[in-house]
C-alpha positions in Angstrom: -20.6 6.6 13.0 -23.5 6.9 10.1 -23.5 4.7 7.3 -23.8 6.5 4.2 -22.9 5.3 1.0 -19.5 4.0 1.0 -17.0 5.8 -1.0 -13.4 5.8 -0.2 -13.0 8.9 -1.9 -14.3 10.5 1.2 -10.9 10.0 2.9 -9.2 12.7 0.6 -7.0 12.3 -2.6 -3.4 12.9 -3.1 -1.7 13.7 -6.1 1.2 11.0 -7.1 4.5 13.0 -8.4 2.2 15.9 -8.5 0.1 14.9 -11.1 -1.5 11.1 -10.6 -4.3 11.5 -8.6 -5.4 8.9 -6.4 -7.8 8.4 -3.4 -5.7 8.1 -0.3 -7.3 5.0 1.1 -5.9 2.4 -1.0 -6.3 -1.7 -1.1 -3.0 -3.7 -0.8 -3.6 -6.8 -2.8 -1.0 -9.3 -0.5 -3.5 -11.5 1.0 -5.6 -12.4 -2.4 -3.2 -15.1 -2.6 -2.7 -18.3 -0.6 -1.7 -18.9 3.4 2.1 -17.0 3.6 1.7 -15.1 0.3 2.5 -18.4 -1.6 0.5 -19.9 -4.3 -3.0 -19.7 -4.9 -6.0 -18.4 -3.1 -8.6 -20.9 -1.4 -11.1 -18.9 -3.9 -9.7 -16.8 -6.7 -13.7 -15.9 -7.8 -14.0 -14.3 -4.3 -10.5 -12.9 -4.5 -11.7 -10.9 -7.6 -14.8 -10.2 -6.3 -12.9 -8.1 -3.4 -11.3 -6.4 -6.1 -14.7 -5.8 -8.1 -15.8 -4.3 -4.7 -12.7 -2.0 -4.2 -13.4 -0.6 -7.2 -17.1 0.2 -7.3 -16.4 1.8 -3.6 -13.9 4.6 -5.1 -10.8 2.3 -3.9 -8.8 3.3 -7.1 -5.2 2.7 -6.0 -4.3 -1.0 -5.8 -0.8 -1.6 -4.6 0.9 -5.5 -5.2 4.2 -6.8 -6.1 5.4 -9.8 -8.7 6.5 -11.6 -5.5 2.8 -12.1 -4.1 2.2 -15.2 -5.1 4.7 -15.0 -6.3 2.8 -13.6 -9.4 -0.4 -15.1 -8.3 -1.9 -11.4 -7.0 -0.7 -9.4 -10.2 -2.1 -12.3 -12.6 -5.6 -11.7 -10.1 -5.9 -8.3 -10.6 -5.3 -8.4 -14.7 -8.1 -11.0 -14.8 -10.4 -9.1 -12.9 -10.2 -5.2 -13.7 -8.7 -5.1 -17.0 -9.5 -3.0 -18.6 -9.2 -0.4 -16.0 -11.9 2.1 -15.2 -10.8 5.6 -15.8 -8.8 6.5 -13.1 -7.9 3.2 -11.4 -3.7 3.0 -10.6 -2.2 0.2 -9.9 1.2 0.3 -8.2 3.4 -2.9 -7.8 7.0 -3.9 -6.7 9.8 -6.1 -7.2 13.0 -6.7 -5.8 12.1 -9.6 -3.5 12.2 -13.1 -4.8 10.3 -16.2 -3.5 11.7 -19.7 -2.1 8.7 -21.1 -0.1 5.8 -19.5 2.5 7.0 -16.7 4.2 10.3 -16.6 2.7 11.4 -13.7 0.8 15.0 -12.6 -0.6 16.2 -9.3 -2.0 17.3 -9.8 -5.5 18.4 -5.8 -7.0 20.5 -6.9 -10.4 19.8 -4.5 -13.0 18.3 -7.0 -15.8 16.3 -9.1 -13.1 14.5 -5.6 -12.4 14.0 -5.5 -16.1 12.8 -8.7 -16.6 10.0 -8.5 -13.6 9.2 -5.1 -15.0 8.0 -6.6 -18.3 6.2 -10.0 -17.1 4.4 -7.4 -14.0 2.7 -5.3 -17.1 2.1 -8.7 -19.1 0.0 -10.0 -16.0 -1.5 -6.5 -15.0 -3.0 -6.4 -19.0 -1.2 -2.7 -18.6 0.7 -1.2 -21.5 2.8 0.5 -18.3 3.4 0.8 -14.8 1.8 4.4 -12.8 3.7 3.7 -9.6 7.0 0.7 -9.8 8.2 0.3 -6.3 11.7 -1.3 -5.4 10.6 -3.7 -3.0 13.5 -3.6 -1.0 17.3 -2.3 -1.4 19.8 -5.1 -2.4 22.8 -5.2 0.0 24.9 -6.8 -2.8 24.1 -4.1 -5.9 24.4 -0.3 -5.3 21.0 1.0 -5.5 22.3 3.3 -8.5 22.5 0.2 -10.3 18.5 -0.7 -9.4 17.3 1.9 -10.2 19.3 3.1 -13.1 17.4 0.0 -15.5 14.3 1.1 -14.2 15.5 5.0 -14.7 15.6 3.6 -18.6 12.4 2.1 -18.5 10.9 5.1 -17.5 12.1 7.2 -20.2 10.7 4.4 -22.4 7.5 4.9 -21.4 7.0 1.5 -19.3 7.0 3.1 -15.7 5.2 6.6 -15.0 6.5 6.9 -11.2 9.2 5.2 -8.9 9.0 4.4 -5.0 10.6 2.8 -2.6 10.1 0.3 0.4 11.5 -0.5 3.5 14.1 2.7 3.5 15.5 5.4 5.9 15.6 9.0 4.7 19.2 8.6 4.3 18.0 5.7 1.4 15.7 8.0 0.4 17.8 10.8 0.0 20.7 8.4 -1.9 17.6 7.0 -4.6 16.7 10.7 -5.4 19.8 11.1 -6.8 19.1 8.5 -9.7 15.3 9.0 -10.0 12.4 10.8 -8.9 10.8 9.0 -5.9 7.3 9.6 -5.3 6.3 7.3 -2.9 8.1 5.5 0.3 6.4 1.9 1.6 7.2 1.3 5.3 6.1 -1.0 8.2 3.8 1.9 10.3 0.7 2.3 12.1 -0.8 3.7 15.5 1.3 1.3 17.7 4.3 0.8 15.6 6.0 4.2 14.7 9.5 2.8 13.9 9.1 4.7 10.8 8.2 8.2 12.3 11.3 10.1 10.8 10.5 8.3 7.3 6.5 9.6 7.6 7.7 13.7 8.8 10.5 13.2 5.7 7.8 12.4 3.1 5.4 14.6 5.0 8.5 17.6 4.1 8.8 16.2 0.5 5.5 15.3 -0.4 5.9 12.1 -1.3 3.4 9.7 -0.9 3.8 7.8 2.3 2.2 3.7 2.3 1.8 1.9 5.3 1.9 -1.1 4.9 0.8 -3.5 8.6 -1.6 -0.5 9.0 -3.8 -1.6 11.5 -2.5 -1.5 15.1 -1.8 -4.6 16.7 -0.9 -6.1 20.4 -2.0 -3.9 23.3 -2.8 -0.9 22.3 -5.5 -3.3 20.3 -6.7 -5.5 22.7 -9.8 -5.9 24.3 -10.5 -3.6 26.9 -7.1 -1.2 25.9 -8.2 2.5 24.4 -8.5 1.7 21.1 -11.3 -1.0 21.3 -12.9 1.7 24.0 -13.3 4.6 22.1 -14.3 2.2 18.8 -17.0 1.0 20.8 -18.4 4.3 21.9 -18.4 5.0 18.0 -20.0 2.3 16.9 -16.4 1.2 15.3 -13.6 -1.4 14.9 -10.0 -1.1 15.8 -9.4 -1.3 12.4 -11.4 1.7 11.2 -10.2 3.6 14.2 -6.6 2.8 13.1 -7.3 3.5 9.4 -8.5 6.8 10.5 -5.9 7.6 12.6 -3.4 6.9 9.8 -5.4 9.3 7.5 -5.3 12.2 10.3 -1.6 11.4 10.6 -0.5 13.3 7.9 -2.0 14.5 4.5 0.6 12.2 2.3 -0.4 9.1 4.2 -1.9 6.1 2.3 -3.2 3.4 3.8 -3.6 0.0 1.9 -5.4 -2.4 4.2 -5.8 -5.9 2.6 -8.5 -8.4 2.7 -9.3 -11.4 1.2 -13.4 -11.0 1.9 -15.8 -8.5 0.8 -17.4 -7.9 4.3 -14.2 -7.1 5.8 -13.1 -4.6 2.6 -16.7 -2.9 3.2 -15.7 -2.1 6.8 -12.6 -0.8 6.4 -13.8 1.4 3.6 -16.1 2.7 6.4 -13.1 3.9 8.0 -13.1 7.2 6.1 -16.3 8.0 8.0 -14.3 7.7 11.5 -15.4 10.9 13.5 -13.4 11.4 16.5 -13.1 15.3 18.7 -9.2 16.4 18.9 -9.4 15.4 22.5 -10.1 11.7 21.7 -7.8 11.2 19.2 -5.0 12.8 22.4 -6.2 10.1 24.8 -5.3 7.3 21.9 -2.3 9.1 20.9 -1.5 9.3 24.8 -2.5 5.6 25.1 -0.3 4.3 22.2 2.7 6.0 24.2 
């Protein structure tokens, strides 16, 4: 790889609902919070100075939720880029409430959405929403229901765009018939493909597909496995190689890696600059298999 000057706008845009246009590689804002997504960061200044960074390197999608934190990663984000630079979306979620570290419960009642809706734009410093995600389908209220409130709220001007997360095409499908959906959040990268059917649906639709867990793990990723070989040939990480791989994968793909340090951000920006022959990109693909 040659280091040039870093812009993530080198990895392509994609047009949100047809007419928000983001660049494709994103930054996921999870792990600017505190160890299991609960409380505070060991350093909120560096936290916002990763999201300073994102910024100044053409990152200008920013995906959280209310429940990271919960609340800490939306509050972070409104104290460090409000007010927005031209062209900077930010996309959160809600749907998933908080009882401790790692714990995390689906909560879909109409006026809880509501409620979440307002306090997300009152910590974002945003006057509304470009992309409100559901952040995962309630079991115990019909997803007409959901999404129906936020349906309202989007007619009142407080969300521009709705998406989904953690859905099958058959969910997908079911949502459309309330609202729009322009964007679908899965678990998906090179070594996890769970979610193939959900990427070639949104890949159909055009809808924006976000992986989130994008970089490969276990042994595809080990030492020594294909992925660490070829990155080292390119003067690489796994992590760039997987990035890349996601952002060959299909034109509505975008990745959101997450950091909470600057060096690490910088690299994975570098990812757009991941320059791999058909032919290597088969032996990983036949590797992965």
């Amino acid at each position: 790889m040659t280091t040039t000057t870093l812009n993530a706008k080198l990895g392509g845009s994609f047009a949100l609902g047809g007419d928000l246009t983001v660049n494709r590689l994103g930054f996921g804002a999870m792990r600017i919070t505190g160890e299991g997504i609960w409380g505070e960061p060991k350093d909120a200044n560096t936290a916002k100075k990763v999201l300073i960074r994102a910024v100044e390197l053409g990152v200008n999608f920013i995906d959280t939720a209310d429940s990271y934190g919960p609340e800490v990663s939306e509050r972070l984000i409104g104290e460090a880029l409000a007010p927005y630079a031209p062209g900077v979306v930010i996309a959160t979620k809600a749907g998933l409430t908080r009882q401790g570290p790692n714990k995390w419960l689906p909560v879909g009642r109409p006026e809880y959405l509501v409620q979440q809706v307002e306090m997300s734009l009152r910590r974002l410093k945003l006057d509304h929403i470009d992309l409100w995600q559901l952040h995962r389908i309630d079991a115990k209220v019909p997803v007409e229901e959901s999404l129906g409130a936020i349906k309202k709220l989007q007619a009142e001007g407080k969300i521009r765009h709705v998406g989904l997360s953690e859905v099958t095409p058959a969910e997908i499908d079911k949502a459309r018939k309330t609202v729009e959906i322009v964007s679908v959040q899965n678990r998906y990268n090179i070594g996890d493909r769970a979610h193939e059917d959900v990427v070639d649906y949104c890949t159909r639709h055009n809808i924006a597909f976000i992986p989130w867990f994008p970089v490969a793990a276990g042994k595809l990723a080990q030492p020594g496995g294909k992925l660490d070989a070829v990155a080292k040939e390119h003067g690489a990480t796994v992590s760039q190689l997987s990035l890349a791989w996601l952002l060959r994968r299909s034109p509505v793909m975008l990745p959101i890696p997450g950091t909470s340090s600057v060096a690490h951000l910088e690299e994975n920006v570098a990812a757009v600059e991941v320059d791999l022959s058909d032919s290597e990109w088969q032996e990983i693909e036949d590797a992965a298999k």
